[in-house]
Jmol script that loads the backbone (N, CA, C; Angstrom):
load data "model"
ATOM      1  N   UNK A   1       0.814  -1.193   0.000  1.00  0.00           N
ATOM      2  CA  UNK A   1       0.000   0.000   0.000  1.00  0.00           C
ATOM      3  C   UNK A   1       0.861   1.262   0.000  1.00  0.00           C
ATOM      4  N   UNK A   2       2.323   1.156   0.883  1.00  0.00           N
ATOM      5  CA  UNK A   2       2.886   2.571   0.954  1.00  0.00           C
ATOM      6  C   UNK A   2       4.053   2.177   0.124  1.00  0.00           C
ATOM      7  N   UNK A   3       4.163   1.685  -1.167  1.00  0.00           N
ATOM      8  CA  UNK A   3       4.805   1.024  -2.092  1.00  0.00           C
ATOM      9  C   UNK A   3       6.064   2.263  -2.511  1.00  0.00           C
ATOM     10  N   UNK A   4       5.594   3.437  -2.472  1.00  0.00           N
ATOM     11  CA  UNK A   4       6.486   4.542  -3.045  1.00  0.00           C
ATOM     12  C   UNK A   4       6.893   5.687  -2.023  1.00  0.00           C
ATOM     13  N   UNK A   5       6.614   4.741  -0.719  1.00  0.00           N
ATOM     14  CA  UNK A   5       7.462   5.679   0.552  1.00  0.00           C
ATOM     15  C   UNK A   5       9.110   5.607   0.287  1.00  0.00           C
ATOM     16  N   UNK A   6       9.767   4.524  -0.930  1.00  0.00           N
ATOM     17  CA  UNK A   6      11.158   4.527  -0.765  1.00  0.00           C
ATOM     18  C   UNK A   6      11.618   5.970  -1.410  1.00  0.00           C
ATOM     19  N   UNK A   7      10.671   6.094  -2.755  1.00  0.00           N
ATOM     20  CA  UNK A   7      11.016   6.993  -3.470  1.00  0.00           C
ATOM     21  C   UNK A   7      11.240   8.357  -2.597  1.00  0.00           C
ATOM     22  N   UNK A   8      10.397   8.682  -1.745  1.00  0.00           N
ATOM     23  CA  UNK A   8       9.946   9.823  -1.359  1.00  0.00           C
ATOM     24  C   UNK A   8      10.815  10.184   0.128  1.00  0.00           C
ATOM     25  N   UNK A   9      11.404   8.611   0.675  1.00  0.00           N
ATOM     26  CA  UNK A   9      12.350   8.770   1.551  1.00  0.00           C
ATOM     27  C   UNK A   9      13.972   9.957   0.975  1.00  0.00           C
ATOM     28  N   UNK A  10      13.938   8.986  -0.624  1.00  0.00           N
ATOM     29  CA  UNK A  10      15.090   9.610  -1.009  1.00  0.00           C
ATOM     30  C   UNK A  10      15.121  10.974  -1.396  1.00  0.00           C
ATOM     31  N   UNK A  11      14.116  11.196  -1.619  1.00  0.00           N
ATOM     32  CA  UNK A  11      13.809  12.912  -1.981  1.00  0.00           C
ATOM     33  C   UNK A  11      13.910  13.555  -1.040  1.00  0.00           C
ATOM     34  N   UNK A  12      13.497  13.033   0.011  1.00  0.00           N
ATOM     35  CA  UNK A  12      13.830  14.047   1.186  1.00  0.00           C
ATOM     36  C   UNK A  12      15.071  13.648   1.980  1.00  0.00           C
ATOM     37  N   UNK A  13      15.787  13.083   1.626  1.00  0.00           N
ATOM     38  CA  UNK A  13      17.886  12.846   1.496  1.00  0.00           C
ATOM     39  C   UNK A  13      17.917  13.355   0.993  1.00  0.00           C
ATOM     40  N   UNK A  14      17.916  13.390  -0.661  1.00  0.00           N
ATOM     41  CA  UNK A  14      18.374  14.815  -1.417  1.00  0.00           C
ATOM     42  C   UNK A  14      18.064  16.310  -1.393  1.00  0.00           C
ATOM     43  N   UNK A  15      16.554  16.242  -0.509  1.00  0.00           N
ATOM     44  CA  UNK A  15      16.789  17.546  -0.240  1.00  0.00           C
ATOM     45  C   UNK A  15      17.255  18.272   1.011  1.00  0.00           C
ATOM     46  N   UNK A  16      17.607  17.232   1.873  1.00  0.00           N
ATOM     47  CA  UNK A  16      18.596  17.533   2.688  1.00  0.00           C
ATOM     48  C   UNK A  16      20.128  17.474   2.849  1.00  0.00           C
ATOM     49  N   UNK A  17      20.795  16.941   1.656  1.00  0.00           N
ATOM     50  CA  UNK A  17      21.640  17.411   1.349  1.00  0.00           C
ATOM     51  C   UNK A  17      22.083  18.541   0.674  1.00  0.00           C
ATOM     52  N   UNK A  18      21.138  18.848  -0.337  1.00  0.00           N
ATOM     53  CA  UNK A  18      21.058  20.303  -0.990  1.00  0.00           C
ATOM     54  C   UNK A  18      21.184  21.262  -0.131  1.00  0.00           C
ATOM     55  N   UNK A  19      20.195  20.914   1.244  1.00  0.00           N
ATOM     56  CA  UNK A  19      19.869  22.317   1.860  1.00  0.00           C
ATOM     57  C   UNK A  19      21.419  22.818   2.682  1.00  0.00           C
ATOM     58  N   UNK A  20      22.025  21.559   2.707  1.00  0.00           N
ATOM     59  CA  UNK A  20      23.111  21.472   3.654  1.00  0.00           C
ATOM     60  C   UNK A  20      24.429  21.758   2.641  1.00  0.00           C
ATOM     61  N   UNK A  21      24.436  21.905   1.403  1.00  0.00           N
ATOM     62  CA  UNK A  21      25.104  22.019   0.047  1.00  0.00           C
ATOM     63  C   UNK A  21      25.222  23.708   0.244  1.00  0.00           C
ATOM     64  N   UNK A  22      23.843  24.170   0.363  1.00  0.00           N
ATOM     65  CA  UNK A  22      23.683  25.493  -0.073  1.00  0.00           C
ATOM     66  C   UNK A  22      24.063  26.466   1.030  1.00  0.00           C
ATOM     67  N   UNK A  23      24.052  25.893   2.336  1.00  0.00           N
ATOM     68  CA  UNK A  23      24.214  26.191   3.406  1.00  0.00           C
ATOM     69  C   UNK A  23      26.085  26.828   3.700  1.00  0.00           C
ATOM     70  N   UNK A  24      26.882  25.607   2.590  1.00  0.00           N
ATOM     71  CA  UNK A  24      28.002  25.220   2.796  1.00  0.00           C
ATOM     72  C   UNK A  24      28.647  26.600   1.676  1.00  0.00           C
ATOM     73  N   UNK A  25      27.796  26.523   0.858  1.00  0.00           N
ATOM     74  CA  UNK A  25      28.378  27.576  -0.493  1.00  0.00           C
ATOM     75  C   UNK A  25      27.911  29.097   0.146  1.00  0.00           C
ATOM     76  N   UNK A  26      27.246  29.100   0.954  1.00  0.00           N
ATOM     77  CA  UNK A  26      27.087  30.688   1.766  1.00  0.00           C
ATOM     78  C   UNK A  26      28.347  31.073   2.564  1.00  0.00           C
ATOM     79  N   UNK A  27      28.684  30.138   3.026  1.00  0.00           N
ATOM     80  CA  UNK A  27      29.512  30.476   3.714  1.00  0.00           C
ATOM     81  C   UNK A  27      30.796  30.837   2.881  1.00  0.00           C
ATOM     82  N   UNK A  28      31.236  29.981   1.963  1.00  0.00           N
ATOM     83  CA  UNK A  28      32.371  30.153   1.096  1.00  0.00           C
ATOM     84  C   UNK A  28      32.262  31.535   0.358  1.00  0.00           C
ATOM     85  N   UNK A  29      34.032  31.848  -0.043  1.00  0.00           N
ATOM     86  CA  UNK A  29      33.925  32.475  -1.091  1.00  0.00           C
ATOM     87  C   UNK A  29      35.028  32.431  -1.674  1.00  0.00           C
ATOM     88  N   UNK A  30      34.913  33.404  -2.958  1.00  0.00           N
ATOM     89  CA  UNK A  30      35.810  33.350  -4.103  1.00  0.00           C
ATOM     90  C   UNK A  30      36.646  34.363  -4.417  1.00  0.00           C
ATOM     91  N   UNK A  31      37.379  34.571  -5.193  1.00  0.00           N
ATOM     92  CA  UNK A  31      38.201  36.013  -5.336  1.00  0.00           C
ATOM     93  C   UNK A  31      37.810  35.828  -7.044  1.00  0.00           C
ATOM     94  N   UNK A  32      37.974  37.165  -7.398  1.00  0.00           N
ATOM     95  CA  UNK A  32      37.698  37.438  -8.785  1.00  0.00           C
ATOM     96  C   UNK A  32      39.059  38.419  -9.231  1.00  0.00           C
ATOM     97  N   UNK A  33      39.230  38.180 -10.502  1.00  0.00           N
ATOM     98  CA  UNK A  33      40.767  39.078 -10.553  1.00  0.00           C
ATOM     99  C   UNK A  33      40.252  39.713 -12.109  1.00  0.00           C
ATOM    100  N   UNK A  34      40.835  41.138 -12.309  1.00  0.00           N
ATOM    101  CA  UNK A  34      41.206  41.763 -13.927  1.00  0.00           C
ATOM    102  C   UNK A  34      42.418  40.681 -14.348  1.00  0.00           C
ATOM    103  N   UNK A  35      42.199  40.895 -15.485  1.00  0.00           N
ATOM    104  CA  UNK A  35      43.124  40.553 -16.518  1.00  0.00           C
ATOM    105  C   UNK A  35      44.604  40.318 -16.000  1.00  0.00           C
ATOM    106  N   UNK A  36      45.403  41.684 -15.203  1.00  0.00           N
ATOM    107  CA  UNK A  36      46.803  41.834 -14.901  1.00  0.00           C
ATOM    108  C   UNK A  36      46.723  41.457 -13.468  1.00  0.00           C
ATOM    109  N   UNK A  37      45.413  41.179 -13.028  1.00  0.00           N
ATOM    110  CA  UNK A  37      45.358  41.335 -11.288  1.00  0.00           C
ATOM    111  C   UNK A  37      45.801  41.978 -10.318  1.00  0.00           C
ATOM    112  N   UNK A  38      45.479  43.550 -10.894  1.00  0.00           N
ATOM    113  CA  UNK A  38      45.485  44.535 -10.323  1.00  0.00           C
ATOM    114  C   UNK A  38      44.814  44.796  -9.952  1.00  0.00           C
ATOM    115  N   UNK A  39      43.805  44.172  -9.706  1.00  0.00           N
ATOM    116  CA  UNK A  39      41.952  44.607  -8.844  1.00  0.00           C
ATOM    117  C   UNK A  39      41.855  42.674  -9.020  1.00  0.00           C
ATOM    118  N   UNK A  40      41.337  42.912  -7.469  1.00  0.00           N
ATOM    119  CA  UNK A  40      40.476  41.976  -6.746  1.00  0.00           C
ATOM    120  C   UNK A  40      39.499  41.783  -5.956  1.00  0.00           C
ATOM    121  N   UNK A  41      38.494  41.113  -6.639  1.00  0.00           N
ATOM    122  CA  UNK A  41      37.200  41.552  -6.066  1.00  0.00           C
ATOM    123  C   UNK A  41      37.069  39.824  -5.010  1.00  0.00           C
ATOM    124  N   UNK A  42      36.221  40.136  -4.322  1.00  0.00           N
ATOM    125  CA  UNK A  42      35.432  38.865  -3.311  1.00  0.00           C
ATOM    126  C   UNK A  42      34.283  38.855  -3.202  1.00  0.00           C
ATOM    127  N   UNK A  43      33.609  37.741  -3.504  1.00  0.00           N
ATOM    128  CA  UNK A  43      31.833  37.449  -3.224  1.00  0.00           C
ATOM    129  C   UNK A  43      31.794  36.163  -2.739  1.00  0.00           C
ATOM    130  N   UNK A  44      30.806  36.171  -1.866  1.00  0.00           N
ATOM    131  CA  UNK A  44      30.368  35.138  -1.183  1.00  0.00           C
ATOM    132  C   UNK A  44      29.507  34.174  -2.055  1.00  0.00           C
ATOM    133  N   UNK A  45      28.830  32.927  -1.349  1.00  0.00           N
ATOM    134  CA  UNK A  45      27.843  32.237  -1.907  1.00  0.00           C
ATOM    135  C   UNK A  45      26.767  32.601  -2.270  1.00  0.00           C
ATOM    136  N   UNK A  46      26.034  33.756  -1.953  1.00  0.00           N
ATOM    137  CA  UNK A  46      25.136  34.225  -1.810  1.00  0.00           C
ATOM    138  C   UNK A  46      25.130  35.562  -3.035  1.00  0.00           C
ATOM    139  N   UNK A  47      26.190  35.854  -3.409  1.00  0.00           N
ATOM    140  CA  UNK A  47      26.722  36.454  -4.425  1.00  0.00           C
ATOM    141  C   UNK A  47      26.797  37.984  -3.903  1.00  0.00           C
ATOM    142  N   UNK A  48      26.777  38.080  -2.794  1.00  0.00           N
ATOM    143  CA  UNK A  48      27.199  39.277  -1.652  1.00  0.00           C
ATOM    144  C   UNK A  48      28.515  39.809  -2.595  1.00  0.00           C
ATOM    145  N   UNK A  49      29.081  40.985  -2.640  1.00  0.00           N
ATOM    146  CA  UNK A  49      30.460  41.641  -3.264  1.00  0.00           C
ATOM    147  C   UNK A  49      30.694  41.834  -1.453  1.00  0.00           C
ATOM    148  N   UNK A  50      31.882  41.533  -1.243  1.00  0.00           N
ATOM    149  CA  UNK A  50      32.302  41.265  -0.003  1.00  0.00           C
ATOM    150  C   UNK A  50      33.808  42.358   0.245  1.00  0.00           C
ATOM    151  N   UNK A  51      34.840  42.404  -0.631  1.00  0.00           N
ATOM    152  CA  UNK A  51      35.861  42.904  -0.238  1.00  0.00           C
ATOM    153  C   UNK A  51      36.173  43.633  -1.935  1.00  0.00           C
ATOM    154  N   UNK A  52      37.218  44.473  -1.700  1.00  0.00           N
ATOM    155  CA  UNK A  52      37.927  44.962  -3.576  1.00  0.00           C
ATOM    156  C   UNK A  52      39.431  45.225  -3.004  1.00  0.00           C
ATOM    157  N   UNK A  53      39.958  44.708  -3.658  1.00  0.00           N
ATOM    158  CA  UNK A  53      41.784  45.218  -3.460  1.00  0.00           C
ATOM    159  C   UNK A  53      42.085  46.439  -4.986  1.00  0.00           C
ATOM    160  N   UNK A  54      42.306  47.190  -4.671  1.00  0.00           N
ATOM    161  CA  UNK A  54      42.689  48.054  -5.978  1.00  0.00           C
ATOM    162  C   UNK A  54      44.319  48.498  -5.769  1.00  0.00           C
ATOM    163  N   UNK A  55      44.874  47.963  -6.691  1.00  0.00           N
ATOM    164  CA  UNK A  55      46.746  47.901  -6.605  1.00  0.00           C
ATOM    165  C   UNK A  55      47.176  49.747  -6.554  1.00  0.00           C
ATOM    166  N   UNK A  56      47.732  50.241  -5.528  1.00  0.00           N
ATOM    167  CA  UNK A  56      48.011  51.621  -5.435  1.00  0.00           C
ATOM    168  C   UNK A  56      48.674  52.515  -6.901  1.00  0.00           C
ATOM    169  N   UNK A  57      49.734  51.936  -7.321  1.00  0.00           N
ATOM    170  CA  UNK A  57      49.755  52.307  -8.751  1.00  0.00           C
ATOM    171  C   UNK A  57      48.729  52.725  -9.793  1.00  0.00           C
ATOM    172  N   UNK A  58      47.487  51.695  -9.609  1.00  0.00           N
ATOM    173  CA  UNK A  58      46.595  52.067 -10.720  1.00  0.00           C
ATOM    174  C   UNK A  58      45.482  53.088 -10.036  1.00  0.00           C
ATOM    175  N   UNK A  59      45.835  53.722  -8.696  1.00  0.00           N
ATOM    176  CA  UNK A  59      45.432  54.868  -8.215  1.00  0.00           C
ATOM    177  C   UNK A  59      46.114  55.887  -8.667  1.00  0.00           C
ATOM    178  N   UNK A  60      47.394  55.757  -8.570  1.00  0.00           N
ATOM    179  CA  UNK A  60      48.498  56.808  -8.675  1.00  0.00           C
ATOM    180  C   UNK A  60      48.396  57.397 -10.047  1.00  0.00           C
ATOM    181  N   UNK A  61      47.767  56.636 -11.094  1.00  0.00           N
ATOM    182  CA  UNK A  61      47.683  56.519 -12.644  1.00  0.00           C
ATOM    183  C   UNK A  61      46.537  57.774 -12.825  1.00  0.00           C
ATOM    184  N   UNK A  62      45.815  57.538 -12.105  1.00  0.00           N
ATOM    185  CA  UNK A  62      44.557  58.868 -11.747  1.00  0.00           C
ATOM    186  C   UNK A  62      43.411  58.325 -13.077  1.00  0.00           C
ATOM    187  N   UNK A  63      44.081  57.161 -13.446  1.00  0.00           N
ATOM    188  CA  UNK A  63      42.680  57.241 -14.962  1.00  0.00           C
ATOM    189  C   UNK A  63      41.418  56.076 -14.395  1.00  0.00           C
ATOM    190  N   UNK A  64      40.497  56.830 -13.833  1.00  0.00           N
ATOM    191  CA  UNK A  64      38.918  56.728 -13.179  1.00  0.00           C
ATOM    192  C   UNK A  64      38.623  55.754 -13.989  1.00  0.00           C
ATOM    193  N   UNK A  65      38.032  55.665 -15.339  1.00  0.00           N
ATOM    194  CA  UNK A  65      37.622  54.865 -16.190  1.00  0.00           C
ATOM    195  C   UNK A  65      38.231  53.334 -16.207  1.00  0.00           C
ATOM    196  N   UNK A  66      39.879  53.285 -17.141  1.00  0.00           N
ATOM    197  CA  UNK A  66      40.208  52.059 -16.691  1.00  0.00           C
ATOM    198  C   UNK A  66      40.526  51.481 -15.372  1.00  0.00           C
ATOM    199  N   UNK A  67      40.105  52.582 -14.084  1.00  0.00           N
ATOM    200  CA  UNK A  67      40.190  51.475 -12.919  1.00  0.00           C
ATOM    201  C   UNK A  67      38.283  50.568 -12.924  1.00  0.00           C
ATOM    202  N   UNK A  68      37.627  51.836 -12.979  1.00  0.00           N
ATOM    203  CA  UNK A  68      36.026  51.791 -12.877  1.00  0.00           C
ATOM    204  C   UNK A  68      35.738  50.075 -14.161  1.00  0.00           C
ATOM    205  N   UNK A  69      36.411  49.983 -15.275  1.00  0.00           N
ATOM    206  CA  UNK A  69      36.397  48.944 -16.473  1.00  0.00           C
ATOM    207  C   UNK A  69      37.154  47.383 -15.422  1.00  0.00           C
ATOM    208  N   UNK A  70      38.455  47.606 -14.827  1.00  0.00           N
ATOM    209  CA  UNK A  70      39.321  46.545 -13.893  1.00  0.00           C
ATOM    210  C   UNK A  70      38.235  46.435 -13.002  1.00  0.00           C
ATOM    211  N   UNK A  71      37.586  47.472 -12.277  1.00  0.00           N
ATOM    212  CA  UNK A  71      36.810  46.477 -11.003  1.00  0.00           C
ATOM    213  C   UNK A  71      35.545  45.625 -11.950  1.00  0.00           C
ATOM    214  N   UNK A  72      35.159  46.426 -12.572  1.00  0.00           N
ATOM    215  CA  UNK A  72      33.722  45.434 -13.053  1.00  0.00           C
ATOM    216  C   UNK A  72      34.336  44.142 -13.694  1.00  0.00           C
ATOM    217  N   UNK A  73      35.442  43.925 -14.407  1.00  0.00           N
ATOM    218  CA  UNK A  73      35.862  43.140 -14.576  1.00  0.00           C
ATOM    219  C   UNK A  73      36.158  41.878 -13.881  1.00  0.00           C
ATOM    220  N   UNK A  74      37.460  42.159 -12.491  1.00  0.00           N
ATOM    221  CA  UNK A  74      37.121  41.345 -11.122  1.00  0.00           C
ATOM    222  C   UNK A  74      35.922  40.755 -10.532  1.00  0.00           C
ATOM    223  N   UNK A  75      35.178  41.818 -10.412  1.00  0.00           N
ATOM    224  CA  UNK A  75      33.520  41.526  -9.581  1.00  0.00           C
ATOM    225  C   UNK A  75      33.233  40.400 -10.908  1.00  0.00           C
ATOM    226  N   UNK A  76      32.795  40.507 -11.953  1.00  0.00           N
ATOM    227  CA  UNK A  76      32.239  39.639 -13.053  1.00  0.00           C
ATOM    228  C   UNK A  76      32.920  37.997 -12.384  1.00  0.00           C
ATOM    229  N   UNK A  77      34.433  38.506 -13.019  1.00  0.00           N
ATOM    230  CA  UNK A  77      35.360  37.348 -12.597  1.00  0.00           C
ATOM    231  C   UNK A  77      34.439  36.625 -11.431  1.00  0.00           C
ATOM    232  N   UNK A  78      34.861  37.451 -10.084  1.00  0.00           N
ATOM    233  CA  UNK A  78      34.365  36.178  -8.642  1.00  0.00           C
ATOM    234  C   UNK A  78      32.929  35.833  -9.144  1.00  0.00           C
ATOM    235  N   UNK A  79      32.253  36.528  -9.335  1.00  0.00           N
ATOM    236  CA  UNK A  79      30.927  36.369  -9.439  1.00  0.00           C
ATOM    237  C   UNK A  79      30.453  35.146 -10.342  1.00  0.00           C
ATOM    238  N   UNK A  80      31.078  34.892 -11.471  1.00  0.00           N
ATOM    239  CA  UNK A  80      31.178  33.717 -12.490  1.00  0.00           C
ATOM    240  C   UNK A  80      31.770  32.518 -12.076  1.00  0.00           C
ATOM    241  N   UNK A  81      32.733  32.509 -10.703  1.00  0.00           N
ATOM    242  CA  UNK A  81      33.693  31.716 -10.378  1.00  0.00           C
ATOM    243  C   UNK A  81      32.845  31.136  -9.342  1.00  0.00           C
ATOM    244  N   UNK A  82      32.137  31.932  -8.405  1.00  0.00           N
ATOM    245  CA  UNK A  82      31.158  31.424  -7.686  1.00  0.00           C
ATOM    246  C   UNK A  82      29.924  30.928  -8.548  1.00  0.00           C
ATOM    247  N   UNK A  83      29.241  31.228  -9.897  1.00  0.00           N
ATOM    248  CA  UNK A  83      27.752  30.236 -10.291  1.00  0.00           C
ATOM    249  C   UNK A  83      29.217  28.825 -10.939  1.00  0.00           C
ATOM    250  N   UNK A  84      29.922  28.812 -11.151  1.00  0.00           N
ATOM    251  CA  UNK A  84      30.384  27.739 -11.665  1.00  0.00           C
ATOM    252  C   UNK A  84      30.305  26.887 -10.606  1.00  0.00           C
ATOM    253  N   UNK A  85      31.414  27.262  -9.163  1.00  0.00           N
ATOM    254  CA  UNK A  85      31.730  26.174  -8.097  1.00  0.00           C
ATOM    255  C   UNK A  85      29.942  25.756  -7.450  1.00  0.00           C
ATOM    256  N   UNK A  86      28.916  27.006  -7.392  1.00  0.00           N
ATOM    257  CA  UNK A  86      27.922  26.215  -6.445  1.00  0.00           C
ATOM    258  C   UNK A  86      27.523  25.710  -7.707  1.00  0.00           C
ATOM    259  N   UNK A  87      27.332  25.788  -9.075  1.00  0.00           N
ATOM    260  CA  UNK A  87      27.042  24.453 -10.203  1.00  0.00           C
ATOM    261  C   UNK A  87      28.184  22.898 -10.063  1.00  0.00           C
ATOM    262  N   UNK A  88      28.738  22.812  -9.326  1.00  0.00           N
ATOM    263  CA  UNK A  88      29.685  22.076  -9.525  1.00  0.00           C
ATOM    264  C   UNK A  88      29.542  21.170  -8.062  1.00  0.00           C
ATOM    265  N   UNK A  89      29.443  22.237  -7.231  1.00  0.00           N
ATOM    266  CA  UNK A  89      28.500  21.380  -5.926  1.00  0.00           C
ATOM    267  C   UNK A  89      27.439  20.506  -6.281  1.00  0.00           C
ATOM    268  N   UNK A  90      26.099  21.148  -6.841  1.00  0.00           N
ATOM    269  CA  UNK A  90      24.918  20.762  -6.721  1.00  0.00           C
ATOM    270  C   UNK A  90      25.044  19.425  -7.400  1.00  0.00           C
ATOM    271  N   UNK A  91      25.840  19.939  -8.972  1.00  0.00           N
ATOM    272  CA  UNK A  91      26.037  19.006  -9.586  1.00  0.00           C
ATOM    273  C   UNK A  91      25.991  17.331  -9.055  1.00  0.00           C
ATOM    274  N   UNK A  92      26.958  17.249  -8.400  1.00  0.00           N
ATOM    275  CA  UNK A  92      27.703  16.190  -7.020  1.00  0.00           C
ATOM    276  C   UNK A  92      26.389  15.400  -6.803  1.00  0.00           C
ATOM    277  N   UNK A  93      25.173  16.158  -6.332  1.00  0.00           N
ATOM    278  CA  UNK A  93      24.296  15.345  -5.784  1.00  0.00           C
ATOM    279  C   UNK A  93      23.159  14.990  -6.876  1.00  0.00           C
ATOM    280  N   UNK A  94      23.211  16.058  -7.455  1.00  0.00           N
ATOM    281  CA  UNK A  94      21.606  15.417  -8.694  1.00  0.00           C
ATOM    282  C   UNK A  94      22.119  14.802  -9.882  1.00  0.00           C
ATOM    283  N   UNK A  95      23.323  14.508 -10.052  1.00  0.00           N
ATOM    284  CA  UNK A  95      23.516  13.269 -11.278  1.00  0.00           C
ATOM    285  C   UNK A  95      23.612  14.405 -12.092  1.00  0.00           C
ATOM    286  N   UNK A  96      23.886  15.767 -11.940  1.00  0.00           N
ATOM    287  CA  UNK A  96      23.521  16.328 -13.744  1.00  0.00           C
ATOM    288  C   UNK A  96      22.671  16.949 -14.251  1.00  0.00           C
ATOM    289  N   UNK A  97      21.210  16.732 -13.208  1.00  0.00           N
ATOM    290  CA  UNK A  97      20.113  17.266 -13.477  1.00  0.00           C
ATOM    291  C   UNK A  97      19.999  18.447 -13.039  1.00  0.00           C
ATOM    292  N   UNK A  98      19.277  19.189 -14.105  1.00  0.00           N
ATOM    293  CA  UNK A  98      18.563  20.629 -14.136  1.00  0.00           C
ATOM    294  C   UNK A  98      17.456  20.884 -13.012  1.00  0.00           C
ATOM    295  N   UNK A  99      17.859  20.848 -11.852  1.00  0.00           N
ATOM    296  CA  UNK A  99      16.731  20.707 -10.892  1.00  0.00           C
ATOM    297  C   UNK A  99      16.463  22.407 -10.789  1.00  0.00           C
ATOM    298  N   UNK A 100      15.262  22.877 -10.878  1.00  0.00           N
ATOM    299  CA  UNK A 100      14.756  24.609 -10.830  1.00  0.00           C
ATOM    300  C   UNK A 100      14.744  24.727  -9.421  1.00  0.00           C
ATOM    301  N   UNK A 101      15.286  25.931  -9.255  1.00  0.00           N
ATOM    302  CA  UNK A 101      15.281  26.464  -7.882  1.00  0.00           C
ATOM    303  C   UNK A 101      16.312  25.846  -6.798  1.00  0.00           C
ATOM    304  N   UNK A 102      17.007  24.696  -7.355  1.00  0.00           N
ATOM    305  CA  UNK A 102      18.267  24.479  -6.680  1.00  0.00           C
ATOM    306  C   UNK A 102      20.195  25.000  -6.851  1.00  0.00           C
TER     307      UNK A 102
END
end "model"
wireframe off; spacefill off
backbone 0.3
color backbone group
Protein backbone atom coordinates (compact mmCIF):
# COMPACT_ATOMS: atom_id res chain seq x y z
CA UNK A 1 0.00 0.00 0.00
CA UNK A 2 2.89 2.57 0.95
CA UNK A 3 4.80 1.02 -2.09
CA UNK A 4 6.49 4.54 -3.04
CA UNK A 5 7.46 5.68 0.55
CA UNK A 6 11.16 4.53 -0.77
CA UNK A 7 11.02 6.99 -3.47
CA UNK A 8 9.95 9.82 -1.36
CA UNK A 9 12.35 8.77 1.55
CA UNK A 10 15.09 9.61 -1.01
CA UNK A 11 13.81 12.91 -1.98
CA UNK A 12 13.83 14.05 1.19
CA UNK A 13 17.89 12.85 1.50
CA UNK A 14 18.37 14.81 -1.42
CA UNK A 15 16.79 17.55 -0.24
CA UNK A 16 18.60 17.53 2.69
CA UNK A 17 21.64 17.41 1.35
CA UNK A 18 21.06 20.30 -0.99
CA UNK A 19 19.87 22.32 1.86
CA UNK A 20 23.11 21.47 3.65
CA UNK A 21 25.10 22.02 0.05
CA UNK A 22 23.68 25.49 -0.07
CA UNK A 23 24.21 26.19 3.41
CA UNK A 24 28.00 25.22 2.80
CA UNK A 25 28.38 27.58 -0.49
CA UNK A 26 27.09 30.69 1.77
CA UNK A 27 29.51 30.48 3.71
CA UNK A 28 32.37 30.15 1.10
CA UNK A 29 33.92 32.47 -1.09
CA UNK A 30 35.81 33.35 -4.10
CA UNK A 31 38.20 36.01 -5.34
CA UNK A 32 37.70 37.44 -8.78
CA UNK A 33 40.77 39.08 -10.55
CA UNK A 34 41.21 41.76 -13.93
CA UNK A 35 43.12 40.55 -16.52
CA UNK A 36 46.80 41.83 -14.90
CA UNK A 37 45.36 41.34 -11.29
CA UNK A 38 45.48 44.54 -10.32
CA UNK A 39 41.95 44.61 -8.84
CA UNK A 40 40.48 41.98 -6.75
CA UNK A 41 37.20 41.55 -6.07
CA UNK A 42 35.43 38.87 -3.31
CA UNK A 43 31.83 37.45 -3.22
CA UNK A 44 30.37 35.14 -1.18
CA UNK A 45 27.84 32.24 -1.91
CA UNK A 46 25.14 34.23 -1.81
CA UNK A 47 26.72 36.45 -4.43
CA UNK A 48 27.20 39.28 -1.65
CA UNK A 49 30.46 41.64 -3.26
CA UNK A 50 32.30 41.27 0.00
CA UNK A 51 35.86 42.90 -0.24
CA UNK A 52 37.93 44.96 -3.58
CA UNK A 53 41.78 45.22 -3.46
CA UNK A 54 42.69 48.05 -5.98
CA UNK A 55 46.75 47.90 -6.61
CA UNK A 56 48.01 51.62 -5.44
CA UNK A 57 49.76 52.31 -8.75
CA UNK A 58 46.59 52.07 -10.72
CA UNK A 59 45.43 54.87 -8.22
CA UNK A 60 48.50 56.81 -8.67
CA UNK A 61 47.68 56.52 -12.64
CA UNK A 62 44.56 58.87 -11.75
CA UNK A 63 42.68 57.24 -14.96
CA UNK A 64 38.92 56.73 -13.18
CA UNK A 65 37.62 54.86 -16.19
CA UNK A 66 40.21 52.06 -16.69
CA UNK A 67 40.19 51.48 -12.92
CA UNK A 68 36.03 51.79 -12.88
CA UNK A 69 36.40 48.94 -16.47
CA UNK A 70 39.32 46.54 -13.89
CA UNK A 71 36.81 46.48 -11.00
CA UNK A 72 33.72 45.43 -13.05
CA UNK A 73 35.86 43.14 -14.58
CA UNK A 74 37.12 41.34 -11.12
CA UNK A 75 33.52 41.53 -9.58
CA UNK A 76 32.24 39.64 -13.05
CA UNK A 77 35.36 37.35 -12.60
CA UNK A 78 34.36 36.18 -8.64
CA UNK A 79 30.93 36.37 -9.44
CA UNK A 80 31.18 33.72 -12.49
CA UNK A 81 33.69 31.72 -10.38
CA UNK A 82 31.16 31.42 -7.69
CA UNK A 83 27.75 30.24 -10.29
CA UNK A 84 30.38 27.74 -11.67
CA UNK A 85 31.73 26.17 -8.10
CA UNK A 86 27.92 26.21 -6.44
CA UNK A 87 27.04 24.45 -10.20
CA UNK A 88 29.69 22.08 -9.52
CA UNK A 89 28.50 21.38 -5.93
CA UNK A 90 24.92 20.76 -6.72
CA UNK A 91 26.04 19.01 -9.59
CA UNK A 92 27.70 16.19 -7.02
CA UNK A 93 24.30 15.34 -5.78
CA UNK A 94 21.61 15.42 -8.69
CA UNK A 95 23.52 13.27 -11.28
CA UNK A 96 23.52 16.33 -13.74
CA UNK A 97 20.11 17.27 -13.48
CA UNK A 98 18.56 20.63 -14.14
CA UNK A 99 16.73 20.71 -10.89
CA UNK A 100 14.76 24.61 -10.83
CA UNK A 101 15.28 26.46 -7.88
CA UNK A 102 18.27 24.48 -6.68
Amino acid sequence: MLKGLGDLGNLMKLQKEMKEIQKALKKSQVEGFCSNESVKAVVNGEFEFLSLFIAPELVVEGNSKKIEKLVLFAINDAVDKMKSKSSQEMSKYTGGLNLPGM
